[in-house]
Backbone of each chain as ProteinMPNN parsed JSONL, in Angstrom:
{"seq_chain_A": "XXXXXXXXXXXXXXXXXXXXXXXXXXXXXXXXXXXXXXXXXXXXXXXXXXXXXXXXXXXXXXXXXXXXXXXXXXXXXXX", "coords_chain_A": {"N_chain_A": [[112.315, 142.813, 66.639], [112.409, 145.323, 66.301], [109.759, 146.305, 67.899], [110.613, 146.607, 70.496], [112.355, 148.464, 70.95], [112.506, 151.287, 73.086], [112.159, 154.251, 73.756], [113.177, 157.76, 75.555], [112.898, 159.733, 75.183], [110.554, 161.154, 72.821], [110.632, 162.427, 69.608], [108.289, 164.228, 67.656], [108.393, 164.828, 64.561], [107.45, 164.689, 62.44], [106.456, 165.977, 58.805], [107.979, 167.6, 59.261], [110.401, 169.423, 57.125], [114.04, 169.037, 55.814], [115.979, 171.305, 57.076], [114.51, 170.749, 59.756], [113.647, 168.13, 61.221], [116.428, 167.504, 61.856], [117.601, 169.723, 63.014], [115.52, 170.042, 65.186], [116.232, 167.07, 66.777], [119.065, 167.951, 67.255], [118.539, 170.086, 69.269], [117.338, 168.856, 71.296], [118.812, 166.794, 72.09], [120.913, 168.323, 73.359], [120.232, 168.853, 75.824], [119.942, 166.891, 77.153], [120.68, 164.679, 79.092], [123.361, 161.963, 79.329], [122.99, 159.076, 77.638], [120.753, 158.562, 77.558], [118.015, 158.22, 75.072], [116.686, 158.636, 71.81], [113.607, 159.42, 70.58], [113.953, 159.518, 66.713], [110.863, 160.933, 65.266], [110.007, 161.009, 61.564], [109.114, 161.96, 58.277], [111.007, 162.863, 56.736], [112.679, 161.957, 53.684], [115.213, 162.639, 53.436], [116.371, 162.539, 56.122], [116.968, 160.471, 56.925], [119.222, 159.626, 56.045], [120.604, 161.833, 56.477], [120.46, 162.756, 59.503], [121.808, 160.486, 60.796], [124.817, 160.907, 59.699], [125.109, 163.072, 61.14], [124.947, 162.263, 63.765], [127.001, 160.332, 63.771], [129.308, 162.163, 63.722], [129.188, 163.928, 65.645], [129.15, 162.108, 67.816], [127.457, 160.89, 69.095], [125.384, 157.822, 69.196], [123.901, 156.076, 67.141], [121.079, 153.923, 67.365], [119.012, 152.285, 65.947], [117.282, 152.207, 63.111], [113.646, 152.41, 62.115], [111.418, 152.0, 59.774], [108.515, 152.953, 58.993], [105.337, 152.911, 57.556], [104.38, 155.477, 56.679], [106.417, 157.133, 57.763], [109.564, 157.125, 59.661], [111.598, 155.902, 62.13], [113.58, 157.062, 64.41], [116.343, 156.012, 66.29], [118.486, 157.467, 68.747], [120.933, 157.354, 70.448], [122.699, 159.215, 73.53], [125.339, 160.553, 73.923]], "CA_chain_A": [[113.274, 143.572, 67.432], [111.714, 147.374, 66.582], [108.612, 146.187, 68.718], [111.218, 146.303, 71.583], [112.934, 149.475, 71.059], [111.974, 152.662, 73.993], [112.966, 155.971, 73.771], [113.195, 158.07, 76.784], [112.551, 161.101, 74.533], [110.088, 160.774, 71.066], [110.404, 163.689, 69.257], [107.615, 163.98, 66.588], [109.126, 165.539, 63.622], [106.325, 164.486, 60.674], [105.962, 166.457, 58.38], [108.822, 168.739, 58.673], [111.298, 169.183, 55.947], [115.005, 169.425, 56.152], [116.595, 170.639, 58.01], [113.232, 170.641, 60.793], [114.113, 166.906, 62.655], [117.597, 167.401, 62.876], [117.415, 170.574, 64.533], [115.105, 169.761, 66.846], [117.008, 166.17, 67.733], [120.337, 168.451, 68.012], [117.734, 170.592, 69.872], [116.825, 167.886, 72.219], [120.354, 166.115, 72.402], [122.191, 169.454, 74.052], [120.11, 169.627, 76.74], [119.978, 165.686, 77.652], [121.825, 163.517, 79.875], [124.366, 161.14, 79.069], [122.353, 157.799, 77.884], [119.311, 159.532, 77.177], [117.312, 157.655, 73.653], [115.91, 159.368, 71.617], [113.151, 158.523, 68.781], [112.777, 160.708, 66.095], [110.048, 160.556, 64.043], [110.42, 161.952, 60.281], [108.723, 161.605, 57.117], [111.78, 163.491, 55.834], [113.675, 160.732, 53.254], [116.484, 163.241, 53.685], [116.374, 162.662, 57.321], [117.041, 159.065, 56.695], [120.76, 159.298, 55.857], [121.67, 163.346, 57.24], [120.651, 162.134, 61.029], [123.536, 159.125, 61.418], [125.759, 161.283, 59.783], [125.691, 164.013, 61.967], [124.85, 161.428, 65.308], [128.466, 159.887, 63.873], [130.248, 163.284, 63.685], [128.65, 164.378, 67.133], [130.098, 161.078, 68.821], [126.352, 159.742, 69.928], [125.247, 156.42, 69.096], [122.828, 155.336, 66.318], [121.041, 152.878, 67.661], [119.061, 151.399, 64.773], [116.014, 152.903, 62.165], [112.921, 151.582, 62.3], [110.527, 152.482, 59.045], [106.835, 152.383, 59.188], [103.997, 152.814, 56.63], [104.986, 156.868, 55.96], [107.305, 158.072, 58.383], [111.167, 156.593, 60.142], [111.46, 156.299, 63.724], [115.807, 156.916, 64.16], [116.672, 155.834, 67.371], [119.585, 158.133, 69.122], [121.368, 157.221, 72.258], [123.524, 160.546, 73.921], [126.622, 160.165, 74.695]], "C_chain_A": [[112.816, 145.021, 67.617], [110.831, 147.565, 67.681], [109.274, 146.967, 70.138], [111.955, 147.701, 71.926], [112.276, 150.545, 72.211], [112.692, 153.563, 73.436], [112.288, 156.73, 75.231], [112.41, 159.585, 76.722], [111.599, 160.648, 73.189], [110.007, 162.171, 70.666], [109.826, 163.593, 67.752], [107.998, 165.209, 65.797], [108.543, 165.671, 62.215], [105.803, 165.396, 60.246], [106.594, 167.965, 58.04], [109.713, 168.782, 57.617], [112.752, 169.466, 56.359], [114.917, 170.97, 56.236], [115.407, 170.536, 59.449], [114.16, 169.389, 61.847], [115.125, 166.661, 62.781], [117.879, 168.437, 63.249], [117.028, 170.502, 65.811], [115.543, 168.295, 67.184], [118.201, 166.92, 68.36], [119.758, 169.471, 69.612], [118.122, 169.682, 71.653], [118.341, 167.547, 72.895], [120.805, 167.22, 73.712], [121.961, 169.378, 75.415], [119.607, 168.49, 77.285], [120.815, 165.098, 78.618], [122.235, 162.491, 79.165], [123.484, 159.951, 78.873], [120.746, 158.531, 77.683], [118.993, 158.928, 75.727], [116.112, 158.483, 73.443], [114.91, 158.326, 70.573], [112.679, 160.156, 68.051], [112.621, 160.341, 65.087], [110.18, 161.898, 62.789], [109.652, 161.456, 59.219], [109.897, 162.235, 56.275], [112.658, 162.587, 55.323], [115.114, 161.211, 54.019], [117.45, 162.828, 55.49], [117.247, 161.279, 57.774], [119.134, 158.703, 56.86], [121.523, 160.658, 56.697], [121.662, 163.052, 58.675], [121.956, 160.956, 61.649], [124.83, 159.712, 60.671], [125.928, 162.18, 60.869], [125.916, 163.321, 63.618], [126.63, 160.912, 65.151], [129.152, 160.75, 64.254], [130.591, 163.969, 65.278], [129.011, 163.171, 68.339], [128.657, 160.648, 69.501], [126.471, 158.528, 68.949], [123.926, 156.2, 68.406], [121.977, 153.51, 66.907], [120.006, 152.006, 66.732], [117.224, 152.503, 64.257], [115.25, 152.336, 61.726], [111.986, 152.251, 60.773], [109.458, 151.843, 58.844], [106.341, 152.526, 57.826], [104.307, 154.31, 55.998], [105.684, 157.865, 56.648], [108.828, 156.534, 58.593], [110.943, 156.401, 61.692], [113.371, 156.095, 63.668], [115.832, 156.731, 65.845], [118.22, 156.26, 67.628], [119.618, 157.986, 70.345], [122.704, 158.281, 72.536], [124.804, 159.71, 74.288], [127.271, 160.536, 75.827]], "O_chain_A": [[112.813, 145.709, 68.637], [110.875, 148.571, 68.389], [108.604, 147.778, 70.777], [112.123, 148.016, 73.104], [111.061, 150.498, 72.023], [113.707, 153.513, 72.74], [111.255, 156.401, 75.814], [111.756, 160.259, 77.518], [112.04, 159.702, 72.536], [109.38, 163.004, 71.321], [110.458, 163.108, 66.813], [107.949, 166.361, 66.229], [108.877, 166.356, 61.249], [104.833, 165.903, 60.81], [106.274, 168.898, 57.303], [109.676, 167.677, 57.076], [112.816, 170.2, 57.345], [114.097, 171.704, 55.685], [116.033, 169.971, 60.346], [114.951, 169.574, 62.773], [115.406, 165.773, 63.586], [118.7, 168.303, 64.155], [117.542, 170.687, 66.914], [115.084, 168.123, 68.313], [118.498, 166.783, 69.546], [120.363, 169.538, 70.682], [118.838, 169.899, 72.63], [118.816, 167.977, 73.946], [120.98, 166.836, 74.868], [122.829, 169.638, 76.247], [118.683, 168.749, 78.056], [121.989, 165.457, 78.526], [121.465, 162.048, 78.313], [123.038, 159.573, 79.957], [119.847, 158.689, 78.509], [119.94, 159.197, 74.988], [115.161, 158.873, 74.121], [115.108, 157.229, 70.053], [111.95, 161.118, 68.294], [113.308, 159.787, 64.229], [110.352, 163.11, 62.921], [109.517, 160.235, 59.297], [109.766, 162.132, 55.056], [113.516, 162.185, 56.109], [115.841, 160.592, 54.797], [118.638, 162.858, 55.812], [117.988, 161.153, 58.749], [119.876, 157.939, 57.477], [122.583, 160.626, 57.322], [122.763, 163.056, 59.224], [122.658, 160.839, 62.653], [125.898, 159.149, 60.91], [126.939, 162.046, 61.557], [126.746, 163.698, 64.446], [127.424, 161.034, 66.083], [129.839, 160.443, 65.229], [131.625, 164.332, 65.838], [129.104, 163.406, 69.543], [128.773, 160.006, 70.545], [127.376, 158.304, 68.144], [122.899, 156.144, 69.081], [122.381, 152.355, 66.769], [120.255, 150.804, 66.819], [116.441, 153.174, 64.929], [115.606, 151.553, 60.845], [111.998, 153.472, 60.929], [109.285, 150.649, 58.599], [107.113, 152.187, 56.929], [104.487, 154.337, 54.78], [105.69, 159.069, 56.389], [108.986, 155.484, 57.97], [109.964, 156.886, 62.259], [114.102, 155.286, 63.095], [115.182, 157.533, 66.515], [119.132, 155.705, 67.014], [118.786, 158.288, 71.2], [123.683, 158.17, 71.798], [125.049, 158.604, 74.769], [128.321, 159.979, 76.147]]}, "seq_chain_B": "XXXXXXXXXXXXXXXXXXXXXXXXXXXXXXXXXXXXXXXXXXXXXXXXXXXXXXXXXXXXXXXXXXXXXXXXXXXXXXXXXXXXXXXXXXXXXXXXXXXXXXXXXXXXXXXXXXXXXXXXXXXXXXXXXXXX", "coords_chain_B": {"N_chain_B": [[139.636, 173.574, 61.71], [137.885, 176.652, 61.844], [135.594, 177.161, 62.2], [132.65, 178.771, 59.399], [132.19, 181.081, 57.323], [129.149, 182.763, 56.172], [128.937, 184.405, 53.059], [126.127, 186.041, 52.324], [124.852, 187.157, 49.197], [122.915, 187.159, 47.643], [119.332, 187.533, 46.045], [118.01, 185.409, 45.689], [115.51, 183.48, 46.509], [115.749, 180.438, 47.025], [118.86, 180.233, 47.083], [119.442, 181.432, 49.469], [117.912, 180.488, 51.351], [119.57, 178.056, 51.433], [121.962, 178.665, 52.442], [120.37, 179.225, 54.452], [120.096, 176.827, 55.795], [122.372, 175.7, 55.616], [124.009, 176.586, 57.321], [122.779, 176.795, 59.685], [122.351, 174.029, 60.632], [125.857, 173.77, 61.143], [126.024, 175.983, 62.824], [123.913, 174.726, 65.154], [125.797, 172.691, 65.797], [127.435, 173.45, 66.764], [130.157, 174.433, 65.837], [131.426, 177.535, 64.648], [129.467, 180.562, 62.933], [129.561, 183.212, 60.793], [127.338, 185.407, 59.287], [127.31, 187.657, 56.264], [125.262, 189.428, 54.98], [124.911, 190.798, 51.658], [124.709, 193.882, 49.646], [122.3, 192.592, 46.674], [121.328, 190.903, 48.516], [120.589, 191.683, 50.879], [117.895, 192.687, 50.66], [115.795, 190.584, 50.978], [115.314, 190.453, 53.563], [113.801, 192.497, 54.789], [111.488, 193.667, 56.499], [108.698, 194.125, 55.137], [109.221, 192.594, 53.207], [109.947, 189.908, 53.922], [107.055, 189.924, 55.752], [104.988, 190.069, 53.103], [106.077, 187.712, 51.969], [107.41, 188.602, 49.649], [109.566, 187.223, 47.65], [111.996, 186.564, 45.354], [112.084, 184.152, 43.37], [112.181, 180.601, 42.517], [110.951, 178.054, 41.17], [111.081, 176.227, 42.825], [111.357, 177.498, 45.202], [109.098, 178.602, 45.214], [107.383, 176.427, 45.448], [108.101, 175.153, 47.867], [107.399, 177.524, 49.123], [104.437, 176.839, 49.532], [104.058, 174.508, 50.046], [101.955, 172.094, 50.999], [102.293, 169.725, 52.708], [104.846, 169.88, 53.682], [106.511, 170.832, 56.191], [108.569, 173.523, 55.739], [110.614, 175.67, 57.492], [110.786, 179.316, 57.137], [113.474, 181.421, 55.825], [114.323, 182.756, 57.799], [113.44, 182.479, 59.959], [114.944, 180.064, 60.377], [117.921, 181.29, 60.767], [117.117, 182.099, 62.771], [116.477, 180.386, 65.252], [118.755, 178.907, 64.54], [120.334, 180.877, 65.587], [119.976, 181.217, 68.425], [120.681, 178.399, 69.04], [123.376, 177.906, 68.586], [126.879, 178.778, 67.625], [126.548, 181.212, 66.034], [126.253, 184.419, 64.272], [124.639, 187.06, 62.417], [125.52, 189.896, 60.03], [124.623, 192.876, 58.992], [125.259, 194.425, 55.99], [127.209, 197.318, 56.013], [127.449, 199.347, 53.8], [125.753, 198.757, 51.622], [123.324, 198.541, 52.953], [123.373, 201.503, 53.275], [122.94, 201.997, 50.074], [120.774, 200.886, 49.913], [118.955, 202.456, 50.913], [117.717, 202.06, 54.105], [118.08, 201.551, 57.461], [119.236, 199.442, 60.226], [116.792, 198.603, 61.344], [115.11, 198.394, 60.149], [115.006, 195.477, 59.044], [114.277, 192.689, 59.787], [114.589, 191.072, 62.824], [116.693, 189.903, 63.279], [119.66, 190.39, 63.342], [123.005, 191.084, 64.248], [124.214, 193.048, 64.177], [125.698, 196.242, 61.978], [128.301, 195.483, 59.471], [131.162, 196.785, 57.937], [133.592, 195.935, 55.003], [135.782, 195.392, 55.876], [135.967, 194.651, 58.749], [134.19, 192.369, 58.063], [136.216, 190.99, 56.991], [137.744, 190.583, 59.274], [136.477, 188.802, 60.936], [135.996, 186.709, 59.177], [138.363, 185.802, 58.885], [139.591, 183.401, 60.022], [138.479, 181.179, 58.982], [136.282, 179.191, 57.005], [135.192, 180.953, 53.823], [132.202, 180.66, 52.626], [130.169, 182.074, 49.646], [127.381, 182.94, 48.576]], "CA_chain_B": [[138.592, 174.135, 61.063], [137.097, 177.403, 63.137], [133.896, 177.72, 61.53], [132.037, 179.143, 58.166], [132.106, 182.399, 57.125], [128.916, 182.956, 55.067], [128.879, 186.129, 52.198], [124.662, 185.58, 51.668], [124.529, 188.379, 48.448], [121.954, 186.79, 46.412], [118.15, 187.883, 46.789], [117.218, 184.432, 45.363], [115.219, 183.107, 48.126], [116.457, 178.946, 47.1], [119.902, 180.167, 47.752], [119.275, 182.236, 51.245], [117.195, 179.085, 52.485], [120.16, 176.934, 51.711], [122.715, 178.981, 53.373], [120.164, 179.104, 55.871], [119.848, 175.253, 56.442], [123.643, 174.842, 56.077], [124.851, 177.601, 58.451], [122.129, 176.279, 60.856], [123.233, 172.88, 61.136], [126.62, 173.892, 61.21], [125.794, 176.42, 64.647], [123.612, 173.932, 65.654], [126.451, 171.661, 66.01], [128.708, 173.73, 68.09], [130.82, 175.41, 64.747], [130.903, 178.996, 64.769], [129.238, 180.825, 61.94], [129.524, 184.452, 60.701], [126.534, 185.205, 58.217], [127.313, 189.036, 56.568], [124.706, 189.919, 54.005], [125.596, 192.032, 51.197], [124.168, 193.768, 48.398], [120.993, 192.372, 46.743], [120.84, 190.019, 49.64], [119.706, 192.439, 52.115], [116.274, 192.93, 50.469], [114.319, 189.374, 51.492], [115.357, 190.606, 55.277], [113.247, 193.695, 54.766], [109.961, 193.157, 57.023], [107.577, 194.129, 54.423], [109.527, 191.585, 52.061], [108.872, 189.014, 54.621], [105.476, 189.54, 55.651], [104.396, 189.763, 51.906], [106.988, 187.217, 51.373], [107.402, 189.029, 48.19], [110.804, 187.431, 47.491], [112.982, 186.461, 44.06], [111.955, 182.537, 43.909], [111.919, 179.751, 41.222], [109.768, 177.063, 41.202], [111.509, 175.131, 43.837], [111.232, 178.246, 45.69], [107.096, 178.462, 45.494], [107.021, 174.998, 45.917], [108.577, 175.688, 49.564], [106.41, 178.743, 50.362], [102.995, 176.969, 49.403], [103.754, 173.187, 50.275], [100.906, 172.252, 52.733], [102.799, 168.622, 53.244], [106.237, 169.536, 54.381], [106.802, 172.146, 56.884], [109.739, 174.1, 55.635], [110.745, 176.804, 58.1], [111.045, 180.242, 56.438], [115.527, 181.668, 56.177], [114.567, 183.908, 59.423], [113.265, 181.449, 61.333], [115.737, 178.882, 60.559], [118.671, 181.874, 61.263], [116.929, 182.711, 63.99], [116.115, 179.4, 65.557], [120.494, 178.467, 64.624], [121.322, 181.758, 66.822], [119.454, 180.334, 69.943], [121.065, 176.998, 69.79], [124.646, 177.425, 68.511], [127.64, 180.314, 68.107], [126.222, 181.742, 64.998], [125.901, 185.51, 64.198], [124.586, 187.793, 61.473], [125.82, 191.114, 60.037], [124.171, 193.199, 57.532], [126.772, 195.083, 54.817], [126.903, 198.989, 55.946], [127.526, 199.861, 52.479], [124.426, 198.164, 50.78], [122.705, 199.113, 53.591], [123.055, 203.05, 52.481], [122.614, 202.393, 49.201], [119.032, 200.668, 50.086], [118.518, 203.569, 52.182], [117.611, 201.087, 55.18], [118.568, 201.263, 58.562], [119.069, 198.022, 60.609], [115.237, 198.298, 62.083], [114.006, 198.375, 58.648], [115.02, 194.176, 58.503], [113.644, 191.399, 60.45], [115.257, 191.31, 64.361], [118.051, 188.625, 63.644], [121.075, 191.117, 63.113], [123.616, 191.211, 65.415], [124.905, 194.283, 63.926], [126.285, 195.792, 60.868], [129.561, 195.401, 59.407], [131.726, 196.963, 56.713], [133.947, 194.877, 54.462], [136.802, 195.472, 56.812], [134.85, 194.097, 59.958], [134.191, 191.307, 57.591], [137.545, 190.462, 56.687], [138.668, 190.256, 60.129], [135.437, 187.785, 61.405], [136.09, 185.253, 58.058], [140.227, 185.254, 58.761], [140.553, 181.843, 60.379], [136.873, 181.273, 58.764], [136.532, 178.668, 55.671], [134.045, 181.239, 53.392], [131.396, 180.168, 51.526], [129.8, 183.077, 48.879], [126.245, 182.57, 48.141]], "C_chain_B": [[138.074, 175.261, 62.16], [135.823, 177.863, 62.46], [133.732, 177.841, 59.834], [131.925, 180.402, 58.242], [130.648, 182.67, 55.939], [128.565, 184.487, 54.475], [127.173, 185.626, 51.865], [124.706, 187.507, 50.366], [123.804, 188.471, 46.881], [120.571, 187.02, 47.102], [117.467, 186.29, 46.398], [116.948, 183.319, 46.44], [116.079, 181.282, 48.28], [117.69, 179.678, 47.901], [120.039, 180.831, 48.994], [119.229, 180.881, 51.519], [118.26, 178.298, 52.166], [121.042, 177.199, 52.721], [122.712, 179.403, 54.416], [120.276, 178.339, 57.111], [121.309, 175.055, 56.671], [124.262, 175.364, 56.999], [124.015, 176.796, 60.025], [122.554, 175.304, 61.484], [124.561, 173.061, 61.567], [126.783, 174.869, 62.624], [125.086, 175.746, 65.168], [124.004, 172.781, 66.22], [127.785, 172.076, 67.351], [129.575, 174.588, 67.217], [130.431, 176.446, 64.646], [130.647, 179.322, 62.959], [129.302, 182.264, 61.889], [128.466, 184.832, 59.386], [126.461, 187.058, 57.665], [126.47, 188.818, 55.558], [125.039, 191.063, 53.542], [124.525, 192.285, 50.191], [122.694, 193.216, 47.89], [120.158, 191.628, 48.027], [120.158, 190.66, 50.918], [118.045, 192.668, 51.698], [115.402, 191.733, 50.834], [114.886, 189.868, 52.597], [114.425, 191.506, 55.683], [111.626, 193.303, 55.752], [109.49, 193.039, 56.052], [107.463, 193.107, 53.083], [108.714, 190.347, 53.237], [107.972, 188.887, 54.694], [104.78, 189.758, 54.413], [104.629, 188.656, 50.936], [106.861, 187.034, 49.805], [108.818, 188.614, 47.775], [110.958, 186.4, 45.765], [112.719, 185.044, 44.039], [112.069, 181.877, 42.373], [111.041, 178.929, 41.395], [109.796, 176.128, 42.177], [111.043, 176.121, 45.12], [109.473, 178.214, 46.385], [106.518, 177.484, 46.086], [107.331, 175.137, 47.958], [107.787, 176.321, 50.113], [104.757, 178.057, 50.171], [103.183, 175.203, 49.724], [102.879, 173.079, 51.547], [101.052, 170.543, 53.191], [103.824, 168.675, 53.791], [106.322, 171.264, 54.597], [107.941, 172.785, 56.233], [109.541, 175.699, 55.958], [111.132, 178.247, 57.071], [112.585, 180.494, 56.771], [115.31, 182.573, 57.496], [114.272, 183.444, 59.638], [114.583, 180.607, 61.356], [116.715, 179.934, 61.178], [117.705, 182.345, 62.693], [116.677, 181.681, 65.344], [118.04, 179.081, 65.799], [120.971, 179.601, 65.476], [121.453, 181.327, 68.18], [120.067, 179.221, 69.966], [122.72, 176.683, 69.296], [124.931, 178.858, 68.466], [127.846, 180.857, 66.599], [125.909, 183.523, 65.214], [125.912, 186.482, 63.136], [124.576, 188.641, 61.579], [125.068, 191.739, 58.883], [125.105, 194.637, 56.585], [126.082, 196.854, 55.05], [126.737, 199.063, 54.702], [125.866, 199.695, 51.425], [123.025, 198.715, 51.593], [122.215, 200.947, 53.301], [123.029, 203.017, 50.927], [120.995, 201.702, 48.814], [118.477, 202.02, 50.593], [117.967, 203.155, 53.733], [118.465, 201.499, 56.244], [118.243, 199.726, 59.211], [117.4, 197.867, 61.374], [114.653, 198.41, 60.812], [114.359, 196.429, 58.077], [114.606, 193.391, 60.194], [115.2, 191.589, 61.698], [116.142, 190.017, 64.436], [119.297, 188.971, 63.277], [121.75, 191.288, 64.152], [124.166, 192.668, 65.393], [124.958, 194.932, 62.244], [127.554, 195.918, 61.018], [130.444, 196.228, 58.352], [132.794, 195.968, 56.524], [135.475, 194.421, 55.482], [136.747, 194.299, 58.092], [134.923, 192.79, 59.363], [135.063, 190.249, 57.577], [137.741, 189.509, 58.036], [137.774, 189.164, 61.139], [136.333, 186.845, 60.445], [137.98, 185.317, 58.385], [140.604, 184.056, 59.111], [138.745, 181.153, 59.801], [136.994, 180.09, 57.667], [134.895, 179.829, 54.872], [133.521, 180.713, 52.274], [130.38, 181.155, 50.7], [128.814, 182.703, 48.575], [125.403, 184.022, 47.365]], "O_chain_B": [[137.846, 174.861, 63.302], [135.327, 178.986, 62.362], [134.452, 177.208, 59.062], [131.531, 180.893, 59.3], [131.012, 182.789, 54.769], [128.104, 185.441, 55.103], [127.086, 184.717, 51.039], [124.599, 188.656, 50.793], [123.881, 189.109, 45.83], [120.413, 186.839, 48.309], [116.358, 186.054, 46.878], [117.725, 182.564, 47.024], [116.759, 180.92, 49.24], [117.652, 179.765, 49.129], [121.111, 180.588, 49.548], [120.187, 180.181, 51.847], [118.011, 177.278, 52.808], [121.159, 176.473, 53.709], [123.584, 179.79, 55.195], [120.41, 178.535, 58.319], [121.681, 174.409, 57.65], [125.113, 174.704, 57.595], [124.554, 176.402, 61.059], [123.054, 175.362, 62.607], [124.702, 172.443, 62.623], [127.618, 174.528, 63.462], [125.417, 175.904, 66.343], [123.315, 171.99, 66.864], [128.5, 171.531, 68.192], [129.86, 175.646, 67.778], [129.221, 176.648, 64.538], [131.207, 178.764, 62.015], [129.096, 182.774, 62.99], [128.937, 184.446, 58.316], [125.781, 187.825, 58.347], [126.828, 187.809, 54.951], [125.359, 192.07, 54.174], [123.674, 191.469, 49.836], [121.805, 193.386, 48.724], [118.985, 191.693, 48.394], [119.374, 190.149, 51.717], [117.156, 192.794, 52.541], [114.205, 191.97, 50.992], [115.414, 188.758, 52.65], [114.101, 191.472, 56.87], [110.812, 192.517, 55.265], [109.586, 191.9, 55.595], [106.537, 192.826, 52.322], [107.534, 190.025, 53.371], [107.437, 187.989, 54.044], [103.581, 189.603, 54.646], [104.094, 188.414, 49.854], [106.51, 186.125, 49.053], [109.501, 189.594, 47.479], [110.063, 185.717, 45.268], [113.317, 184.547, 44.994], [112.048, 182.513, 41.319], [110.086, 179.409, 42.006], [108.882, 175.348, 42.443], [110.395, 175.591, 46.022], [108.949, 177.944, 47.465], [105.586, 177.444, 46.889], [106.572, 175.177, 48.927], [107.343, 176.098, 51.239], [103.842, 178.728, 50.648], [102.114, 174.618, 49.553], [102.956, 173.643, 52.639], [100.171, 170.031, 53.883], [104.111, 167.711, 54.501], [106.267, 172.279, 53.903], [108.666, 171.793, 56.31], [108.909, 176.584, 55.381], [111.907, 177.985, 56.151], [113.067, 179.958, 57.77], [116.282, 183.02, 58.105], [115.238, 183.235, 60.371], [115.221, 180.528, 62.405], [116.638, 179.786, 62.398], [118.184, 183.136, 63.506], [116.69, 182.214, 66.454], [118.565, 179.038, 66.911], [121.997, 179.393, 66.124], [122.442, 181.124, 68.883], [120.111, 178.787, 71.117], [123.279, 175.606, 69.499], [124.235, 179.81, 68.818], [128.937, 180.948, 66.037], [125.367, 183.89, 66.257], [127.023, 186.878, 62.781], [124.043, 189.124, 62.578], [124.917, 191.088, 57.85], [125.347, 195.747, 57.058], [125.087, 197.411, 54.586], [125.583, 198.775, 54.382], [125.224, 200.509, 50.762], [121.998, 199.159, 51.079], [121.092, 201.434, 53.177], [123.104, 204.138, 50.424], [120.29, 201.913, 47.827], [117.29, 202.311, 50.448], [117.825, 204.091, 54.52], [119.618, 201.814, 55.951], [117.315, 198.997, 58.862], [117.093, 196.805, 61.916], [113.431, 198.533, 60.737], [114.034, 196.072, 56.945], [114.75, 193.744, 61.364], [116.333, 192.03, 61.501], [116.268, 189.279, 65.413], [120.089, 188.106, 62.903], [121.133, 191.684, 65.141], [124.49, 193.318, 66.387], [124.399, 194.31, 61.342], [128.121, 196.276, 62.051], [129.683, 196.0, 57.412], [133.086, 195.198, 57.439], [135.975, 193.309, 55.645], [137.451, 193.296, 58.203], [135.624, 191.964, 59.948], [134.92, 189.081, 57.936], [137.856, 188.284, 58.071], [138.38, 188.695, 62.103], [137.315, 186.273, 60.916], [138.649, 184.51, 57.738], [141.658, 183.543, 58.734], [138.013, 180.683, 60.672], [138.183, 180.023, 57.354], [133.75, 179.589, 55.254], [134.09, 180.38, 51.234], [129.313, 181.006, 51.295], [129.051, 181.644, 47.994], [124.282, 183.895, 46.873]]}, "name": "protein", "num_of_chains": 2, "seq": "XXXXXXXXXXXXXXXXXXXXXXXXXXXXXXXXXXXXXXXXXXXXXXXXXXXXXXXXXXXXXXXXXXXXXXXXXXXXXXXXXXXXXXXXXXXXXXXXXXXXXXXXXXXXXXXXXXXXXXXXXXXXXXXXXXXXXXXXXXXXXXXXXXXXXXXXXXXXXXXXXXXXXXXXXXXXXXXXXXXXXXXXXXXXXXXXXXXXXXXXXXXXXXXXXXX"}
């Protein structure tokens, strides 16, 4: 199913530390259109669980978290 | 809820950088933030602290300024980075300010102003503050 996933946006985020890739997704998000997927990539564990809280809080749409070999890929769809 | 009020009046760089990361997220989200520095806390703002980043650290601290695997933005970038993208704004404490002897061009260019405790008050009134 991950194979299958797009993003419209990838925002490479490896290697930053909190808070780094959810700035720059909120970054990204503000200045998106409605339906707009994102991917962001993270080696940050932290990133893992603080990203779908704040995507919940913020009213987008988690659309599912893919983990590779030493990073995440979080898939975010705008609302 | 109308925001965060934060008091930053610790020089210990861990606790800046947290109430850098949490204020950030928190204007980064759309929540207003008021960030006054007081007291010892005005000295890591100091340029020459910065660019020597000669600041107050622990081991978690060092670990931060010398990791060459995980980016972690320095507390003026991150505040300065959360001004540009949400309705965040930092003050730095007249008072502490004259007893550094400092004027506001003697700290890093992410002050909106200063404030006295007064000023303060009347920012954090519908504020939840958080004292660091």
């Amino acid at each position: 199913m991950s194979e299958q996933l797009t993003a419209d946006v990838t925002i490479d985020a490896r290697g930053a530390g909190c808070p780094g890739p959810l700035m720059d997704l909120i970054g990204k998000v503000k200045t998106a259109d409605s339906g707009t997927v994102f991917e962001l990539q993270t080696s940050d564990r932290g990133s893992v669980s603080d990203v779908p809280e704040w995507v919940e809080k913020a009213g987008h749409e988690l659309v599912e978290t893919v983990e590779h070999e030493d990073y995440w890929s979080i898939y975010v769809q705008k609302a | 809820m109308n925001g965060y009020a934060l008091v930053v009046a610790t020089d210990e760089f861990e606790k800046i950088t947290a109430a850098s990361i949490i204020g950030s997220i928190a204007a980064a989200s759309d929540i207003p933030v008021d960030v006054f520095v007081t007291m010892n806390g005005l000295r890591p703002f100091e340029h020459e602290v910065v660019e020597t980043r000669d600041f107050t650290t622990g081991p978690l601290g060092e670990a931060m300024l010398t990791s060459e695997e995980t980016e972690v933005p320095l507390f003026t970038e991150q505040f300065r980075d959360a001004r540009e993208m949400g309705p965040m704004n930092l003050y730095a404490c007249t008072m502490a300010m004259e007893m550094w002897g400092r004027e506001l061009d003697d700290y890093v260019d992410i002050f909106d102003g200063e404030l006295g405790v007064s000023g303060f008050l009347t920012k954090a009134s519908d504020k939840q503050v958080i004292f660091v």
